[in-house]
C-alpha positions as a LaTeX table, in Angstrom:
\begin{tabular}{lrrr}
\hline
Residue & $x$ (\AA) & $y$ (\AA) & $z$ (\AA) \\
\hline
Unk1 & 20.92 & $-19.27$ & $-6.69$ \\
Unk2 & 23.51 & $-19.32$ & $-4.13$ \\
Unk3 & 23.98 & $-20.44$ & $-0.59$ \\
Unk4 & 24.82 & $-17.06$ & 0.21 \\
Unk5 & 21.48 & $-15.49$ & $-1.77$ \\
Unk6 & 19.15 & $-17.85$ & $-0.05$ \\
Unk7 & 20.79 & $-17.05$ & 3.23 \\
Unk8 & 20.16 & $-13.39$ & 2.55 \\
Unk9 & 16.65 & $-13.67$ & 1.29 \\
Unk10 & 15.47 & $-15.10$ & 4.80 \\
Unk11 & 17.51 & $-13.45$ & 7.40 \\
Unk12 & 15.28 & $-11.16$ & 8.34 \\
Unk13 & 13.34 & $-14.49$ & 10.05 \\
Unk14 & 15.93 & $-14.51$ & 12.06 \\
Unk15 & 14.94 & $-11.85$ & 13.90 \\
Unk16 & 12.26 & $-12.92$ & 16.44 \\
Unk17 & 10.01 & $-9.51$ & 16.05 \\
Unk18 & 10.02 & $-10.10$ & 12.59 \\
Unk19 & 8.83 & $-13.24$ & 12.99 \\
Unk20 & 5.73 & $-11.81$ & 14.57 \\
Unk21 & 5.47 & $-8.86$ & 12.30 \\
Unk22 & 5.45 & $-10.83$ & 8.97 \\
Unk23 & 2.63 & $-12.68$ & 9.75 \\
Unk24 & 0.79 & $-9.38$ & 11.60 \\
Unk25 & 0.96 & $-7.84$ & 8.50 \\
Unk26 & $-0.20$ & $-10.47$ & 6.45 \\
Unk27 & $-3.75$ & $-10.91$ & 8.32 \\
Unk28 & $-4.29$ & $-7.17$ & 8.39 \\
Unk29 & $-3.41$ & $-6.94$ & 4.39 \\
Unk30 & $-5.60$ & $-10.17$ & 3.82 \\
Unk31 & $-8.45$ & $-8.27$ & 5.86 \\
Unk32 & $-7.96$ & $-4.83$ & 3.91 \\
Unk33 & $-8.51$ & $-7.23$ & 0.63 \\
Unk34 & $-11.37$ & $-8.75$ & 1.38 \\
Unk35 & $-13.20$ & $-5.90$ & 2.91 \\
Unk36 & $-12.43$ & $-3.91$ & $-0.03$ \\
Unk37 & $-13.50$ & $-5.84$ & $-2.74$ \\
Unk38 & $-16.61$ & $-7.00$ & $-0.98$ \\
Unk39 & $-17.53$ & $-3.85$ & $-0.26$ \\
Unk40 & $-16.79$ & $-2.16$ & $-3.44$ \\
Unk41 & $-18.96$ & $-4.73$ & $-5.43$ \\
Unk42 & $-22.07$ & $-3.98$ & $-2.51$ \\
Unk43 & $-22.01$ & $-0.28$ & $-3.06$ \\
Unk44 & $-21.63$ & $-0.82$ & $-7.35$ \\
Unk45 & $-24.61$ & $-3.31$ & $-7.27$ \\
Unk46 & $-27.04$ & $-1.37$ & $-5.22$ \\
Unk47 & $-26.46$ & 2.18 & $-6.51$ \\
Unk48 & $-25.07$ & 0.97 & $-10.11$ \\
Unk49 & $-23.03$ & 4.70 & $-10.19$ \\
Unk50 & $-18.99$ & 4.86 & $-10.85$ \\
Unk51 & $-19.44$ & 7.82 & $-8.87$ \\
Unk52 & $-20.60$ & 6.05 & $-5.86$ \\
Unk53 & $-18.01$ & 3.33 & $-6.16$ \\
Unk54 & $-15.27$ & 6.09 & $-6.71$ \\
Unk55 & $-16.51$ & 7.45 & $-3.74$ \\
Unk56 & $-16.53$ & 4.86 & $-1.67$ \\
Unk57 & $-12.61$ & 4.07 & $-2.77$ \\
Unk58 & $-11.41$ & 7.24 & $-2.32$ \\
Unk59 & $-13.11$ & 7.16 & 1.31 \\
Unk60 & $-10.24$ & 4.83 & 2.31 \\
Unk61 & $-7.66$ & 7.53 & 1.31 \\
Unk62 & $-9.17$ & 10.49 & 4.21 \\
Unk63 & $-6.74$ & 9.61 & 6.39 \\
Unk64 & $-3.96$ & 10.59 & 4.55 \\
Unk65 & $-3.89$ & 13.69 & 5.69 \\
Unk66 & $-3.09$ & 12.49 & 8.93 \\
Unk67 & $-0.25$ & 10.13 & 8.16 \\
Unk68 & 2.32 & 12.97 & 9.06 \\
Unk69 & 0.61 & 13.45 & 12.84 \\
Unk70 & 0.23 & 9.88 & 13.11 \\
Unk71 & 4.37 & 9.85 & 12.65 \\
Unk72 & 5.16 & 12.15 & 15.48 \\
Unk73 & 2.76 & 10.02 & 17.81 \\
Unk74 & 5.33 & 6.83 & 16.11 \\
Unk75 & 7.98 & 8.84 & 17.16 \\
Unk76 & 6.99 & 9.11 & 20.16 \\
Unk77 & 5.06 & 6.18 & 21.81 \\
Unk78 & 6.76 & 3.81 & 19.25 \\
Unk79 & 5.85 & 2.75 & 15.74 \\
Unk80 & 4.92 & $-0.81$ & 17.07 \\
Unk81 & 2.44 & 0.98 & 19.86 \\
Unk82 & 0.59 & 2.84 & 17.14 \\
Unk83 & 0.28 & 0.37 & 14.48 \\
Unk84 & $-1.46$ & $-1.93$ & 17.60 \\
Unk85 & $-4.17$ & 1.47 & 18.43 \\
Unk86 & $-4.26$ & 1.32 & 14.72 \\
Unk87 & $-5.05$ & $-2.53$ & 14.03 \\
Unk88 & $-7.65$ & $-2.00$ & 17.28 \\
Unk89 & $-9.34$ & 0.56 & 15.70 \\
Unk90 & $-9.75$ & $-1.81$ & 12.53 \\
Unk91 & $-11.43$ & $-4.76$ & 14.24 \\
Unk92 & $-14.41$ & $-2.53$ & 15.86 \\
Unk93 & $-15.41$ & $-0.93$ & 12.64 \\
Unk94 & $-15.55$ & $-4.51$ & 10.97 \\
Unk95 & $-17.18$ & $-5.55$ & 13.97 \\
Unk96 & $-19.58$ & $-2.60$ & 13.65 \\
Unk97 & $-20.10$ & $-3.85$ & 10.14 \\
Unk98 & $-20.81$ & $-7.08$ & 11.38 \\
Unk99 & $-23.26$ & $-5.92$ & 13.31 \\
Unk100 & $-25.02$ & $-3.89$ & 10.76 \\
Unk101 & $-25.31$ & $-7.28$ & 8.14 \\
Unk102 & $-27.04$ & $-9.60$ & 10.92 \\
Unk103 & $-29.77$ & $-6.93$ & 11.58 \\
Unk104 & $-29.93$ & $-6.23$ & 7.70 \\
Unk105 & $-29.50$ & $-2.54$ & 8.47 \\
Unk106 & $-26.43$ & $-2.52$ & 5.76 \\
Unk107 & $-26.91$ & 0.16 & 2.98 \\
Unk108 & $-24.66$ & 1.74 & 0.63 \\
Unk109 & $-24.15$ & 5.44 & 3.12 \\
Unk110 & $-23.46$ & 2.98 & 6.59 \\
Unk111 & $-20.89$ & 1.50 & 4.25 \\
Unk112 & $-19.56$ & 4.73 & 3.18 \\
Unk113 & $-19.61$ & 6.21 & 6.45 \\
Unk114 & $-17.43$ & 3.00 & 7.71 \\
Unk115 & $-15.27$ & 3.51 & 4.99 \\
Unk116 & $-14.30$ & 7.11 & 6.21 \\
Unk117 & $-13.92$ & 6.05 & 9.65 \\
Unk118 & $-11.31$ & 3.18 & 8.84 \\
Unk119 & $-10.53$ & 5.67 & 6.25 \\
Unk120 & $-8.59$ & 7.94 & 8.78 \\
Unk121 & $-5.90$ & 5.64 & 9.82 \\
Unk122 & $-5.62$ & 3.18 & 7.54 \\
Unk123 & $-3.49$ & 4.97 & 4.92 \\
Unk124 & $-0.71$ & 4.87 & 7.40 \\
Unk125 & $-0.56$ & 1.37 & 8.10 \\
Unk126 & 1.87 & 0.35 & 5.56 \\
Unk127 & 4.08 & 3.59 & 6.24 \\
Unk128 & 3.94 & 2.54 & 10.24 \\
Unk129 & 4.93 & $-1.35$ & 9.31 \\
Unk130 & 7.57 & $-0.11$ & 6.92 \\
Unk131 & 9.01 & 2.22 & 10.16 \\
Unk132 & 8.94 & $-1.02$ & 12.64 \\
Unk133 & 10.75 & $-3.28$ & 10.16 \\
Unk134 & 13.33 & $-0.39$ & 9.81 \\
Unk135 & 13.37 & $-0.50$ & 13.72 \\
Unk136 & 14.23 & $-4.10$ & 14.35 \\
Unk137 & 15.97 & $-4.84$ & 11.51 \\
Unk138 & 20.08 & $-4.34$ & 10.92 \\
Unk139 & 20.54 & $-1.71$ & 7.70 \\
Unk140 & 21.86 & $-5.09$ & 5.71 \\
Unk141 & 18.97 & $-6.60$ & 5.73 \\
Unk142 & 16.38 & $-4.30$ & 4.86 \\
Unk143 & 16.22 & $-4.52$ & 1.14 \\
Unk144 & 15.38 & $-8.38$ & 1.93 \\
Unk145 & 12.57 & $-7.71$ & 4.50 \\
Unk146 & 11.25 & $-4.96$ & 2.81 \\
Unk147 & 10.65 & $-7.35$ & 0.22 \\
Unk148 & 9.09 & $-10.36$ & 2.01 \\
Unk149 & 7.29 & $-7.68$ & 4.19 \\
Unk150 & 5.69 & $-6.71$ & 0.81 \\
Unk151 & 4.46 & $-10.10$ & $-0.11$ \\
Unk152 & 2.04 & $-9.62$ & 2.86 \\
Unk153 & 0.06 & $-7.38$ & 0.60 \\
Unk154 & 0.54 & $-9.21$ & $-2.85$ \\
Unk155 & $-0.33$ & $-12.93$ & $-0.84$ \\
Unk156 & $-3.82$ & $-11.15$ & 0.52 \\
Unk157 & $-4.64$ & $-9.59$ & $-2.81$ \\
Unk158 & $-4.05$ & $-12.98$ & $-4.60$ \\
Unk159 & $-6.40$ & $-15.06$ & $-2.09$ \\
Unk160 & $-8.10$ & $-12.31$ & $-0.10$ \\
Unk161 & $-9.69$ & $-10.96$ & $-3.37$ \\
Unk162 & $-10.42$ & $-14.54$ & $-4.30$ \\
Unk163 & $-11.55$ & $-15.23$ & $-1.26$ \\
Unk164 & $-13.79$ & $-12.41$ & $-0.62$ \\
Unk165 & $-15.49$ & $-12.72$ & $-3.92$ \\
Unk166 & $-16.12$ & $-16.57$ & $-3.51$ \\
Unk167 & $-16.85$ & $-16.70$ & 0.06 \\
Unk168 & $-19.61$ & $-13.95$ & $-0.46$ \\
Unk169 & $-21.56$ & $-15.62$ & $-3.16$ \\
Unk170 & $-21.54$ & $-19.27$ & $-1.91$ \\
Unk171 & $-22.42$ & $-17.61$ & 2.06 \\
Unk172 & $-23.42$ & $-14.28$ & 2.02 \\
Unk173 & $-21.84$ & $-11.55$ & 3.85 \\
Unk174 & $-21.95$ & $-12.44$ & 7.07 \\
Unk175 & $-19.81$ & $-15.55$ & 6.84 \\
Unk176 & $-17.10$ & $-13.29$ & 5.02 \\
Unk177 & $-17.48$ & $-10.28$ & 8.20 \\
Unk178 & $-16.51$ & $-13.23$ & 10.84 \\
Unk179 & $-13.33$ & $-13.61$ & 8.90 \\
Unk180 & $-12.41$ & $-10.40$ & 8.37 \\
Unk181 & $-13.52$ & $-9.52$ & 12.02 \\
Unk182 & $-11.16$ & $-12.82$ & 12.99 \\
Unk183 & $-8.32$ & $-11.57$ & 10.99 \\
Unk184 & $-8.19$ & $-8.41$ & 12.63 \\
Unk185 & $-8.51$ & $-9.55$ & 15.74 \\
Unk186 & $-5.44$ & $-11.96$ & 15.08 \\
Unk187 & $-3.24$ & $-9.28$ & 13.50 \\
Unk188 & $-3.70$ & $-6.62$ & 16.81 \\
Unk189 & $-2.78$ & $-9.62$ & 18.96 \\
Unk190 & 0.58 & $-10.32$ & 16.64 \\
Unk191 & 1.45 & $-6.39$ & 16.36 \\
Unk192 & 1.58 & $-6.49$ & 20.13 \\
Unk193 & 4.60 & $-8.84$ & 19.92 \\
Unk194 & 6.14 & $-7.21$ & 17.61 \\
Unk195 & 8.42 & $-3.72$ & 16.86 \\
Unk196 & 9.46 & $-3.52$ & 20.49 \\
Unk197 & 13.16 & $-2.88$ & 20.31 \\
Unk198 & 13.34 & 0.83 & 20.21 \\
Unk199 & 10.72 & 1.01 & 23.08 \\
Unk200 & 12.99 & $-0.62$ & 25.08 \\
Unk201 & 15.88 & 1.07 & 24.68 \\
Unk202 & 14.12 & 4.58 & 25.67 \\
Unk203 & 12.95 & 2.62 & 28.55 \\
Unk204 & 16.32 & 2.73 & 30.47 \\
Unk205 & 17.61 & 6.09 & 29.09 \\
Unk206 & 17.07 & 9.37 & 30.48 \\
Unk207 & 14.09 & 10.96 & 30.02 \\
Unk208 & 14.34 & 12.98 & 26.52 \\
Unk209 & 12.89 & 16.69 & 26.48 \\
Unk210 & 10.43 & 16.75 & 23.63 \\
Unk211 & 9.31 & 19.74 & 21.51 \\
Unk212 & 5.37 & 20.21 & 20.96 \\
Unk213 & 3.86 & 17.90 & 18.52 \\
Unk214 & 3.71 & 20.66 & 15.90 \\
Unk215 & 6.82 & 21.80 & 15.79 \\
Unk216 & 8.19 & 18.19 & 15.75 \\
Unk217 & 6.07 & 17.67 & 12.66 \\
Unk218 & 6.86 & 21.38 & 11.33 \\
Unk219 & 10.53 & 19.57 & 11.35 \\
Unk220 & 10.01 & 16.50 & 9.42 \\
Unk221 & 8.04 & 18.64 & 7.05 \\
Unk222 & 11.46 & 20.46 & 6.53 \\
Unk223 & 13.75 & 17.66 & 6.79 \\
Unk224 & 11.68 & 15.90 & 3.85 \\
Unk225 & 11.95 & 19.48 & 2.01 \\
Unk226 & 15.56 & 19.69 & 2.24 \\
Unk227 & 16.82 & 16.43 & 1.74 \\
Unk228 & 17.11 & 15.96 & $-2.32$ \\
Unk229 & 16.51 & 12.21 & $-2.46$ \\
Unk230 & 13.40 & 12.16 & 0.01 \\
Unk231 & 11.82 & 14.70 & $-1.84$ \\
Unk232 & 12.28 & 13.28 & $-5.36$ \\
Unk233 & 11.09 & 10.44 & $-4.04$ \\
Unk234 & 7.97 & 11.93 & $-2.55$ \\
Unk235 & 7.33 & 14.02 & $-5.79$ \\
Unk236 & 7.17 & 10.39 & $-7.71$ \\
Unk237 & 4.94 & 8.66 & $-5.03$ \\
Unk238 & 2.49 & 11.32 & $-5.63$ \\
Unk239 & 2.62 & 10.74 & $-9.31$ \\
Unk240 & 2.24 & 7.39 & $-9.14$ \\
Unk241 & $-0.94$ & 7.55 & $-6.30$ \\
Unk242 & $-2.47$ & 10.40 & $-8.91$ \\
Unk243 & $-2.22$ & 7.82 & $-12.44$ \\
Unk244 & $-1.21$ & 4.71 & $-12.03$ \\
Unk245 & $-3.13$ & 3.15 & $-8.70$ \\
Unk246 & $-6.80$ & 4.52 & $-9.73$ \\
Unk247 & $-6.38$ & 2.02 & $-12.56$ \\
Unk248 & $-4.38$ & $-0.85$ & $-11.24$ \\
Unk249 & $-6.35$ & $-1.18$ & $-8.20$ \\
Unk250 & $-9.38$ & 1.13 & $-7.36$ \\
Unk251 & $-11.50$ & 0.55 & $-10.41$ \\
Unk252 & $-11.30$ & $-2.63$ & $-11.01$ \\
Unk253 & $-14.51$ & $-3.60$ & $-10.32$ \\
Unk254 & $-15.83$ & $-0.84$ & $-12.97$ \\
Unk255 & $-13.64$ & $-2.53$ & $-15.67$ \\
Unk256 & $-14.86$ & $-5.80$ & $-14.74$ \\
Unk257 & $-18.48$ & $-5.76$ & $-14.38$ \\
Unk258 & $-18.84$ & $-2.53$ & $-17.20$ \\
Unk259 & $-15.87$ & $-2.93$ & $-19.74$ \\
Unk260 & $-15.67$ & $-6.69$ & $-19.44$ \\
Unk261 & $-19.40$ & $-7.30$ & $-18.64$ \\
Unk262 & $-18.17$ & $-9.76$ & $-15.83$ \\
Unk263 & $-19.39$ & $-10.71$ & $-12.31$ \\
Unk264 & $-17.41$ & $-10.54$ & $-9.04$ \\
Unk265 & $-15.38$ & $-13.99$ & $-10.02$ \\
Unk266 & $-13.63$ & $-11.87$ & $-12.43$ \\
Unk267 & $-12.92$ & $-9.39$ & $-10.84$ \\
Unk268 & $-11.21$ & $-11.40$ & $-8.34$ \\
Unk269 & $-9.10$ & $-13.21$ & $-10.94$ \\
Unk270 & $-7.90$ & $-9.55$ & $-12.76$ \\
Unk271 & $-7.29$ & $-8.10$ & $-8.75$ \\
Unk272 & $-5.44$ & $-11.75$ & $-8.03$ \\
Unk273 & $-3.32$ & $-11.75$ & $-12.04$ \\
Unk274 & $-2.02$ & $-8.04$ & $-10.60$ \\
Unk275 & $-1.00$ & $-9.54$ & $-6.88$ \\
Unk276 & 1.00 & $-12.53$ & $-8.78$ \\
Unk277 & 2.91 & $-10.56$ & $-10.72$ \\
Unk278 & 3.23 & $-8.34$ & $-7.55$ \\
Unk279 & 4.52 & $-11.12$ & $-5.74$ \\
Unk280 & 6.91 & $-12.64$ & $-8.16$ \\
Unk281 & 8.32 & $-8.81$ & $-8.38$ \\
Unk282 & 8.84 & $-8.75$ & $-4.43$ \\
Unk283 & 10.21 & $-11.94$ & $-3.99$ \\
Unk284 & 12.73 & $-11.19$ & $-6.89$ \\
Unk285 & 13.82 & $-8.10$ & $-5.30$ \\
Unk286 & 13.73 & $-9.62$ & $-2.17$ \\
Unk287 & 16.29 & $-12.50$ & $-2.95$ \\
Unk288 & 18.17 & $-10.27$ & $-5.56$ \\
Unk289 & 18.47 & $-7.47$ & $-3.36$ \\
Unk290 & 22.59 & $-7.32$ & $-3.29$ \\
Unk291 & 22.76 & $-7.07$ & $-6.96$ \\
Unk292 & 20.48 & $-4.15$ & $-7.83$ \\
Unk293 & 20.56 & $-0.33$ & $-7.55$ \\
Unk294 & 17.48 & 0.52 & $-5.51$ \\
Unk295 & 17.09 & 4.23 & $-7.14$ \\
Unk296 & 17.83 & 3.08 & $-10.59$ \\
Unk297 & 14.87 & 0.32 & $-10.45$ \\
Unk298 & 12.58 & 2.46 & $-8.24$ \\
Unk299 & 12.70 & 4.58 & $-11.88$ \\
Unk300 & 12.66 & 1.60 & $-14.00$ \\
Unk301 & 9.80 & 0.01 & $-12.24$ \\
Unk302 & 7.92 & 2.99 & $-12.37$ \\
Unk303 & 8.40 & 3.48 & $-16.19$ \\
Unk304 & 7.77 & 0.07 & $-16.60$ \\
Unk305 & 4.33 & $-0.05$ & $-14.78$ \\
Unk306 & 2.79 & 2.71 & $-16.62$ \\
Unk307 & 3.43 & 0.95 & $-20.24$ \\
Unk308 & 1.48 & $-2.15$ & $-19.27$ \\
Unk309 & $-1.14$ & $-0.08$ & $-17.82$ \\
Unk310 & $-1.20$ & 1.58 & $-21.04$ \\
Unk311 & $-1.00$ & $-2.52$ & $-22.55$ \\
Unk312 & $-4.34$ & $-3.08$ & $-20.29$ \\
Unk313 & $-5.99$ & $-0.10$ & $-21.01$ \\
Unk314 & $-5.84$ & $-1.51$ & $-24.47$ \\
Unk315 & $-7.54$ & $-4.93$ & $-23.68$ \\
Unk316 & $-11.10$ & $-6.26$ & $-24.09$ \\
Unk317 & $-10.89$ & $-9.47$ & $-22.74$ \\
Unk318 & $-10.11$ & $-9.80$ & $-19.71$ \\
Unk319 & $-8.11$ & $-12.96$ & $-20.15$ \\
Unk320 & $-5.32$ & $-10.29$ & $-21.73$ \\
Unk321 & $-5.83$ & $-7.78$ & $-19.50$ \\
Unk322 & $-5.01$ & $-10.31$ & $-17.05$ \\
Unk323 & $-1.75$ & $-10.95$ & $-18.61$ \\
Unk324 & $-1.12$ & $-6.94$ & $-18.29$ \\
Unk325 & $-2.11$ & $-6.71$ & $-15.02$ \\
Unk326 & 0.50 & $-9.49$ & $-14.10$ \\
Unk327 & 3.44 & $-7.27$ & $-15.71$ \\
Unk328 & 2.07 & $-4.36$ & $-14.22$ \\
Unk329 & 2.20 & $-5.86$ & $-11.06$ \\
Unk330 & 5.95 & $-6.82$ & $-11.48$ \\
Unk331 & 6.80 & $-3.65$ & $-12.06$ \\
Unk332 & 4.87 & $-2.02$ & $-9.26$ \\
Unk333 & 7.03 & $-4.16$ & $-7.15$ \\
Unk334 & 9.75 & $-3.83$ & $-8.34$ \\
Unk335 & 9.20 & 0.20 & $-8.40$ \\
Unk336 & 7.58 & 0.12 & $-4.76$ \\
Unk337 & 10.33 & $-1.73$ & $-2.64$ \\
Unk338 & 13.29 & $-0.27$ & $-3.23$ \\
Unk339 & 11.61 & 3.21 & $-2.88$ \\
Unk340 & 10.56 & 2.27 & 0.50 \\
Unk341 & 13.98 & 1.06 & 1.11 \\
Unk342 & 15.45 & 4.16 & $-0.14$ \\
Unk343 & 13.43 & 6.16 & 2.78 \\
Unk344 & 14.08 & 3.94 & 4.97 \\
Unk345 & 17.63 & 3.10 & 4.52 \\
Unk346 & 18.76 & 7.23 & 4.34 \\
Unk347 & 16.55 & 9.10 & 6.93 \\
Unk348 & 18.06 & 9.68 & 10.19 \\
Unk349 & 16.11 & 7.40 & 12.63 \\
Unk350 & 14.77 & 10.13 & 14.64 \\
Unk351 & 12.65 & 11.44 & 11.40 \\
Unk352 & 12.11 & 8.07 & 10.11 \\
Unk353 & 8.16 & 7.72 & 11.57 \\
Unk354 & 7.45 & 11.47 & 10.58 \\
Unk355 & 8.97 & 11.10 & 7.07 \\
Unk356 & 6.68 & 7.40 & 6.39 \\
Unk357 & 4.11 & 9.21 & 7.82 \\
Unk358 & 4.50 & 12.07 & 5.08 \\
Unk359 & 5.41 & 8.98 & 2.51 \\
Unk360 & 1.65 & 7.99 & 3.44 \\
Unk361 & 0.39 & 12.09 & 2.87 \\
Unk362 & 1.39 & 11.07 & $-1.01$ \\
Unk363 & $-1.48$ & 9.06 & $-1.25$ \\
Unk364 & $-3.66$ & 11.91 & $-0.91$ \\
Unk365 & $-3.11$ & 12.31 & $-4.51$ \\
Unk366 & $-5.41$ & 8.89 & $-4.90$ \\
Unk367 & $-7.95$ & 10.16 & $-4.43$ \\
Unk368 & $-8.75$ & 13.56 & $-6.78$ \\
Unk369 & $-7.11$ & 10.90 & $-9.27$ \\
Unk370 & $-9.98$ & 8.91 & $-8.69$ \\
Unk371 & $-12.97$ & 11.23 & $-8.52$ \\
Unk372 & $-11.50$ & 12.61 & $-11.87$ \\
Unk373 & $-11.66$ & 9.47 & $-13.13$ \\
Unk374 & $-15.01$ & 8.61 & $-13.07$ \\
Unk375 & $-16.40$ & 11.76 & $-15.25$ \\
Unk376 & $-13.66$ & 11.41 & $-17.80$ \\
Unk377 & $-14.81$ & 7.50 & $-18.03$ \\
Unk378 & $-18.56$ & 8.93 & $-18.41$ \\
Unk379 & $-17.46$ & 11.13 & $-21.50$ \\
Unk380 & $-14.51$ & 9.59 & $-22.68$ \\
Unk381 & $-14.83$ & 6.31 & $-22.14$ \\
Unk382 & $-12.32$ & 4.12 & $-20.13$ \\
Unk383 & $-9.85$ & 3.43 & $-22.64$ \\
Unk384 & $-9.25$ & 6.82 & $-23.23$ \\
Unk385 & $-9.19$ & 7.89 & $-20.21$ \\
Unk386 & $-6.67$ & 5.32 & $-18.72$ \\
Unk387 & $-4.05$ & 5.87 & $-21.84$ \\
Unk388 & $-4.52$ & 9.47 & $-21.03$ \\
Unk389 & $-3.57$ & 8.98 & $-16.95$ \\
Unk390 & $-0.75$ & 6.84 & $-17.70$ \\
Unk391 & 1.01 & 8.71 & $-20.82$ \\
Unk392 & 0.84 & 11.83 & $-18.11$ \\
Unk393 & 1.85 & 10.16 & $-15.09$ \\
Unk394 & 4.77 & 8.12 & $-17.50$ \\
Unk395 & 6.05 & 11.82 & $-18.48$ \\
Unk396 & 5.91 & 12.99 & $-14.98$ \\
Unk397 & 8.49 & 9.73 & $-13.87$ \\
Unk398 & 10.85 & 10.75 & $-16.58$ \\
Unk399 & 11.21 & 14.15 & $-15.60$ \\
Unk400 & 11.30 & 13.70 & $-11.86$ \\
Unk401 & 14.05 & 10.99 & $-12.87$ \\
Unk402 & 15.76 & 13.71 & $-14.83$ \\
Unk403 & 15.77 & 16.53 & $-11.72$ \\
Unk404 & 17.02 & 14.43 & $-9.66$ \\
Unk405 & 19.41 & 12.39 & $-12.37$ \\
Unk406 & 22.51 & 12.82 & $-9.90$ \\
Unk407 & 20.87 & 11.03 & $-6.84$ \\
Unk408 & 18.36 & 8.69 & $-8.88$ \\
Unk409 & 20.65 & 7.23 & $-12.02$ \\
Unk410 & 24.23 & 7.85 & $-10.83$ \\
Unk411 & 25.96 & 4.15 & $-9.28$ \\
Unk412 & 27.62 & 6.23 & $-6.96$ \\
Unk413 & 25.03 & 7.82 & $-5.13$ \\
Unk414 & 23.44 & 7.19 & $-2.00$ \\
Unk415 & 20.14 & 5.93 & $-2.52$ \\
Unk416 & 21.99 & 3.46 & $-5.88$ \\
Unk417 & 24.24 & 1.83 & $-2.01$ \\
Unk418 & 23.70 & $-1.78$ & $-2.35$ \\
\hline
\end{tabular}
C-alpha cells in the first residue's frame, strides 16, 4: 500500500471531533454487544421458547419508528446534542438493570420491558453517528471514516460478545452490568466532545425561521421519495433488515444452543467469526476507498452476503458455519459502508439527519422478519427456513439493482463518484 493510501485511511484522525467520536462510538457499540447477548441467552434459558427470544430481539427494533422524528430534533438541536440525550438515556436503563440483578428481582418480562424502553431510541444511534461524522468531516474523507467509524461495531461484536459470554459465566451478571453501566457512562461523556461544528456555526448566524416539526419531517419524507438514489437505497435496506440480519445476527443464540447443541462460549465465537470478517471488510473499504464504486459494491456486497448466508444455513458444525459467518460478514461490510456513504455523501445537508433518521425507519422491517422466523423454524426447521429468507431477500437485491441500474451500476453516476 501506498504512502498516499495510508495517509487517506487515517485522516479522518485528524480531525479532533473525530477523535472523540471514534472512540464514543466504540464504548456504546461494545455496550449494545454485551447487553445483547447476555440478555438474549437469560431470556432463552429461563423460558426455553424461540418465541420469547424473538421477542425479546425484536424489542430492540420499537424505536424505529421514531428514527424519522428523532432526525428533525438532529436537525434541529444538532446531531451531536441528540446522540448525548440518547447515550444518557442508555446508561439509566442499564443502571436500572443493575439494580434489578443485586436485589435478584431480574426475570425474563423486567428484561423485556427494558428492552422496549432502550428499544425506542436505540435504532437511531448508528443513523445519528453516521449524521455527526458527515458533519465534521470534509466530503473527501468520508468513505474513509465511514469505514473506521464502522469498525466500532465489528471491534465490540468481536470482544463484546466474547466478553459478555465469558465474563457472565466466570462472575455472574452483576460483574458484566458494572461494565456495561461503565461503558455507557464513558461513551455520553465522549459524545459530549464530539459533533460540535455545525452547532457552532448556527450559533453566530441569524436566527433561522423553522417550520413545525411535522411538516419538516412531512419534507424529508418527500425528499427521500423523490430522490431516485435515496430511495433505491432505502428499498434495499429494508430488504436486507427483513432476510438477511434475523439470521446473521438476531438468532444466533437459537442456532447455537438448538442447531449446534452449544453453550454461550459458542455462541460468542459464531457472533465474534461474523464481526472479523466484518472488520476485515471495513477496514478494506476503509483504506481502499479511492479505488471502488460505492453503488456498484453496495450491490455486490449485498449479493454476496446472502450466498454465504445461504453457505451457513447449510452447516452443522459450527466450526463451518463459522467460516460462513466470516464471509458473510465481509460482505455485510462491504455492502453496509458505502451505502451509508452514498446517503451521506448526496443528501443536501439540511435533510441529512431526517433522511438517517428514515435510513434507521428501514429497520422496522427486522423485526416482522424475525417474529416470522421463529414459526417457520418450528415447522420447517431452520435450514429451510434460512435458505428460504435469503433466496427471497437475494432476488429482491437483484431487482432493486435492476430499477435503479442507471444510478446503481453505471461508472458515471452519482452515487458510483469516487
Amino acid at each position: 500500500m501506498s504512502a498516499a493510501q495510508r495517509a487517506s485511511a487515517l485522516a479522518p484522525f485528524q480531525v479532533r471531533s473525530f477523535r472523540f467520536q471514534w472512540p464514543a462510538d466504540l464504548c456504546a457499540s461494545f455496550a449494545f454487544e454485551m447487553e445483547s447477548i447476555i440478555l438474549a441467552w437469560y431470556v432463552l434459558v429461563e423460558t426455553r421458547s424461540v418465541f420469547m427470544l424473538s421477542l425479546y430481539v425484536s424489542m430492540h427494533h420499537l424505536g424505529t419508528l421514531l428514527g424519522p422524528i428523532l432526525g428533525v430534533v438532529g436537525d434541529r438541536v444538532g446531531q451531536g446534542n441528540t446522540l448525548c440525550a440518547m447515550r444518557g438515556i442508555y446508561t439509566c436503563t442499564a443502571a436500572t438493570l443493575l439494580v434489578c440483578v443485586l436485589t435478584g428481582v431480574l426475570n425474563p418480562i423486567i428484561v423485556l420491558i427494558i428492552a422496549a424502553v432502550t428499544g425506542m431510541v436505540r435504532p437511531s444511534d448508528i443513523g445519528m453517528r453516521n449524521a455527526v461524522i458527515s458533519e465534521i468531516m470534509p466530503p473527501n474523507h468520508l468513505m474513509s471514516a465511514a469505514g473506521i467509524q464502522r469498525t466500532t461495531q465489528d471491534l465490540a461484536r468481536i470482544f463484546g460478545a466474547i466478553t459478555g459470554a465469558g465474563v457472565v459465566a466466570a462472575l455472574g451478571m452483576a460483574p458484566a452490568y458494572i461494565a456495561i453501566c461503565s461503558l455507557y457512562a464513558a461513551s455520553t461523556m465522549l459524545t459530549r466532545h464530539a459533533g460540535r461544528v455545525r452547532i457552532a456555526l448556527q450559533a453566530g448566524a441569524a436566527k433561522i425561521v423553522r417550520a413545525s416539526p411535522w411538516k419538516e419531517l412531512k419534507e424529508g419524507m418527500v425528499y427521500t421519495w423523490k430522490t431516485p438514489h435515496i430511495k433505491g437505497v432505502m428499498c434495499l435496506a429494508l430488504v436486507l433488515n427483513a432476510s438477511a440480519f434475523p439470521i446473521f445476527m438476531a438468532l444466533l443464540p437459537y442456532v447455537a444452543k438448538e442447531v449446534y447443541q452449544a453453550d454461550q462460549t459458542t455462541l460468542g465465537f459464531l457472533v465474534a467469526s461474523g464481526s472479523c470478517g466484518a472488520l476485515l471488510g471495513s477496514m478494506l473499504v476503509s483504506r481502499f476507498s479511492s479505488m471502488v464504486n460505492p453503488a456498484r459494491l453496495m450491490i455486490v456486497g449485498a449479493s454476496g452476503w446472502f450466498v454465504m448466508l445461504i453457505v451457513f444455513a447449510q452447516m452443522t458444525d459450527p466450526l463451518w458455519g463459522a467460516a460462513a459467518l466470516f464471509f458473510a460478514g465481509m460482505s455485510q461490510a462491504s455492502c453496509l459502508v458505502p451505502m451509508t456513504v452514498i446517503l451521506l455523501k448526496n443528501t443536501e445537508p439540511e435533510y441529512r439527519g431526517r433522511v438517517m433518521g428514515i435510513r434507521m425507519l428501514m429497520i422496522y422491517s427486522n423485526m416482522p422478519g424475525i417474529l416470522l422466523f421463529a414459526p417457520l423454524v418450528t415447522s420447517l426447521g431452520f435450514t429451510p427456513t434460512a435458505t428460504i429468507y435469503c433466496v427471497l431477500g437475494l432476488a429482491s437485491a437483484v431487482l432493486i439493482a435492476y430499477s435503479w441500474r442507471e444510478h446503481f451500476w453505471h461508472r458515471g453516476s452519482l452515487t458510483n463518484a469516487r
